[in-house]
C-alpha positions in Angstrom: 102.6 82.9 89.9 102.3 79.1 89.4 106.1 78.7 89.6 105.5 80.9 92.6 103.6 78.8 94.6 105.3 75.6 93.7 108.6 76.9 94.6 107.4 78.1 97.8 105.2 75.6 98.6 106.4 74.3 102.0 106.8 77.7 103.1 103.6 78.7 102.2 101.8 76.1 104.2 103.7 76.6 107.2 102.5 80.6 106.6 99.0 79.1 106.7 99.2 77.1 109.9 101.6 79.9 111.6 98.8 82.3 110.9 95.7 79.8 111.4 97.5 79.1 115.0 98.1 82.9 115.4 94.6 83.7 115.1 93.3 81.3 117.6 95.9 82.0 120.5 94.9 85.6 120.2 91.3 84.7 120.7 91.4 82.6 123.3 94.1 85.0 124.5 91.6 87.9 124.4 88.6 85.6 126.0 90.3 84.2 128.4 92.1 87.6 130.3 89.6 87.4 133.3 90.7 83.9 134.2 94.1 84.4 133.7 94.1 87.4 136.0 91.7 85.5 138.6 94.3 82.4 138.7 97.6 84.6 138.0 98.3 82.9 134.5 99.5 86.5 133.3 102.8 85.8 132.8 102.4 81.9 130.8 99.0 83.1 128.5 101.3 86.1 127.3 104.4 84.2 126.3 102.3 81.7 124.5 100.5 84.6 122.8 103.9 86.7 121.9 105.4 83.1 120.9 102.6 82.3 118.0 102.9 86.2 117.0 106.3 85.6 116.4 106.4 82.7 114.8 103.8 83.7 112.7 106.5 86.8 111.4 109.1 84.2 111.1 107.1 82.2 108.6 105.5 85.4 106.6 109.5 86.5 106.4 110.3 83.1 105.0 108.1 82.8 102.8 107.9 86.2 101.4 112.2 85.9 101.0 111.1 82.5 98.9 108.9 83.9 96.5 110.9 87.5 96.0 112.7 86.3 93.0 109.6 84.7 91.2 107.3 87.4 92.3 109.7 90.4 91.1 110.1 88.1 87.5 106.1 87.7 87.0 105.6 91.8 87.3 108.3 92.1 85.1 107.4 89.9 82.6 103.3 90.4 82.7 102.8 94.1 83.0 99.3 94.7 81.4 96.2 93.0 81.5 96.5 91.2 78.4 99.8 89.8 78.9 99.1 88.4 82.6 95.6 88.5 83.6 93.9 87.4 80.7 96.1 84.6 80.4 95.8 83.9 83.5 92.0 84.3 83.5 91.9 81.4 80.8 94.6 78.9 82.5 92.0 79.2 85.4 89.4 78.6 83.4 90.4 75.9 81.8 91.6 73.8 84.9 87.9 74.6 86.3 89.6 76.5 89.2 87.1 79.3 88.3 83.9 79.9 85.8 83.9 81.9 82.9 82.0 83.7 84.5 84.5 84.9 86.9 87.4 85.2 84.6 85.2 87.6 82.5 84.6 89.6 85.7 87.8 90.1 86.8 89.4 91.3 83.4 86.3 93.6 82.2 84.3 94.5 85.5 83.6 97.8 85.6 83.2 97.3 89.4 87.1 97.4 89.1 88.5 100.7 89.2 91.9 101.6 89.2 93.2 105.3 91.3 96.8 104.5 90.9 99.3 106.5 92.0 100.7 108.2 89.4 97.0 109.3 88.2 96.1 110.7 91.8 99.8 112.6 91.8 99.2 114.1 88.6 95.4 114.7 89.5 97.7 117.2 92.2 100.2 118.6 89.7 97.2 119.6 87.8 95.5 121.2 90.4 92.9 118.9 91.5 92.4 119.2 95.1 92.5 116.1 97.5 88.8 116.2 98.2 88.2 116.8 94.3 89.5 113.0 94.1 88.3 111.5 96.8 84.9 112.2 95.5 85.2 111.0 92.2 86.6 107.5 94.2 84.1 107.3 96.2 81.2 107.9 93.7 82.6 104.6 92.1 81.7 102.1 95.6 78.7 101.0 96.5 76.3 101.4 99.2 78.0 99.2 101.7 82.1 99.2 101.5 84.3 96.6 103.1 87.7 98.4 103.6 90.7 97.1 103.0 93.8 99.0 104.4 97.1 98.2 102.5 100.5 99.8 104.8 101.8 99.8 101.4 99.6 102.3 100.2 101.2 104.8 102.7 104.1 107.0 101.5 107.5 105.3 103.1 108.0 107.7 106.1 104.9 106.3 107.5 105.6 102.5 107.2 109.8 102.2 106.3 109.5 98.5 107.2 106.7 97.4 105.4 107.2 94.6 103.1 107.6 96.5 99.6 108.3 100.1 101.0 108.4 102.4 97.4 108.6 105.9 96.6 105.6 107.9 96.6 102.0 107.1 98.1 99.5 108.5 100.7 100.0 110.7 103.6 98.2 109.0 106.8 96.0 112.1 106.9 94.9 111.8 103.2 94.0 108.1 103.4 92.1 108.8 106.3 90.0 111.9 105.2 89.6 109.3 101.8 87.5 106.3 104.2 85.8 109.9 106.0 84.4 110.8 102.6 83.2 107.4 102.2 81.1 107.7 105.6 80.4 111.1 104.8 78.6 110.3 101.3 76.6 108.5 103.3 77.6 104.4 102.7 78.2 101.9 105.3 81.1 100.5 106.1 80.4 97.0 106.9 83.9 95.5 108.1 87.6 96.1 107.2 91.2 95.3 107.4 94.5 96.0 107.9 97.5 94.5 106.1 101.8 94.5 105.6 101.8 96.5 108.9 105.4 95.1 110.1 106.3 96.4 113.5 110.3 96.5 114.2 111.5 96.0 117.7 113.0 99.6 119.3 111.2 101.5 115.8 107.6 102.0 116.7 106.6 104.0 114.0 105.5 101.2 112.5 103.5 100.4 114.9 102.2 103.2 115.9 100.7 104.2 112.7 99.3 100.7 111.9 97.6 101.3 115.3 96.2 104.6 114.3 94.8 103.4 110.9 93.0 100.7 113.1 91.4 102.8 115.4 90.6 105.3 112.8 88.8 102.8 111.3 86.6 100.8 113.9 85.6 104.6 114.6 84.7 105.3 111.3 82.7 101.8 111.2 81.1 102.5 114.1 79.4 106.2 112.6 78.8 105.4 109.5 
């Protein structure tokens, strides 16, 4: 992951800025729609918008195409814990990046639990029902959830251009009834995100289900 990031280094800080510059044009986008309808600035506030949306893809795709190779070579390499995290854990450490504290937490935390999915697909095969495991997932959170909403985590059909599209994964209606079990246990979902949603000009599925997930889930936030 070092080599990672020092290989890609320019492109990663031109991500950072693309995205920092992203975020603010869409706020002041979003704020400033009265006045631009009162003085007719429709047309100029919109291309600006769609210009720092699209440069902020170009960058992601640049970067992302520059750490492929090195990315693909650490998963290979470092498969288990004790190959690549506690190593890692204990460069970290060592430099002062993080406390031992934290290096301790993130290898043997039991707040870290792992539903993978080849455990939830046999968890099927064995004829556990989908409700079955959402419950025993949700028993492990606590009483106030942030969500965290990975495309990825979709099966293909629902997201073919997301950045590491793979075989297997959720239907949109199972992750969806999984963050309604966590309302309907009773916790409180206190803020959430969406991620790797890549929508393809003249493809909207894409789009389309990203959209979905995020309404689903300022709805959910909302009630629970």
């Amino acid at each position: 992951m070092v080599l990672t990031f020092r290989i890609s280094g320019k492109n990663f800080d031109q991500y950072v800025r693309s995205n920092t510059a992203m975020n603010s044009t869409i706020v002041e986008y979003i704020e400033g729609i009265e006045v631009i309808k009162a003085f007719g600035r429709a047309g100029a506030s919109y291309d600006k918008y769609a210009t720092a949306i699209t440069d902020y893809r170009t960058f992601v795709v640049k970067w992302l195409s520059s750490t492929w190779v090195t990315f693909k070579l650490a998963f290979a390499l470092f498969p288990s814990t004790l190959l690549g995290t506690l190593p890692m854990c204990l460069w970290l450490g060592t430099g002062g990046a993080i406390t031992a504290a934290e290096a301790a937490l993130a290898v043997a935390s039991e707040r870290v639990a792992l539903f993978d999915d080849r455990e939830l697909s046999l968890g099927r095969f064995e004829g556990r029902t989908w409700a079955e495991q959402c419950r025993r997932i949700v028993e492990r959170l606590p009483r106030e959830v942030y969500v965290s909403f990975d495309i990825d985590a979709l099966s293909v059909e629902c997201c073919p251009h997301t950045g590491t599209p793979v075989p297997g994964g959720l239907s949109f209606g199972e992750a969806i009834y999984l963050v309604e079990c966590v309302v309907r246990s009773g916790r409180r979902i206190i803020g959430f995100d969406v991620v790797e949603a890549v929508p393809r000009q003249g493809e909207p599925l894409d789009a389309s289900v990203a959209a979905r997930v995020l309404y689903k889930l300022c709805l959910l936030t909302l009630i629970s």
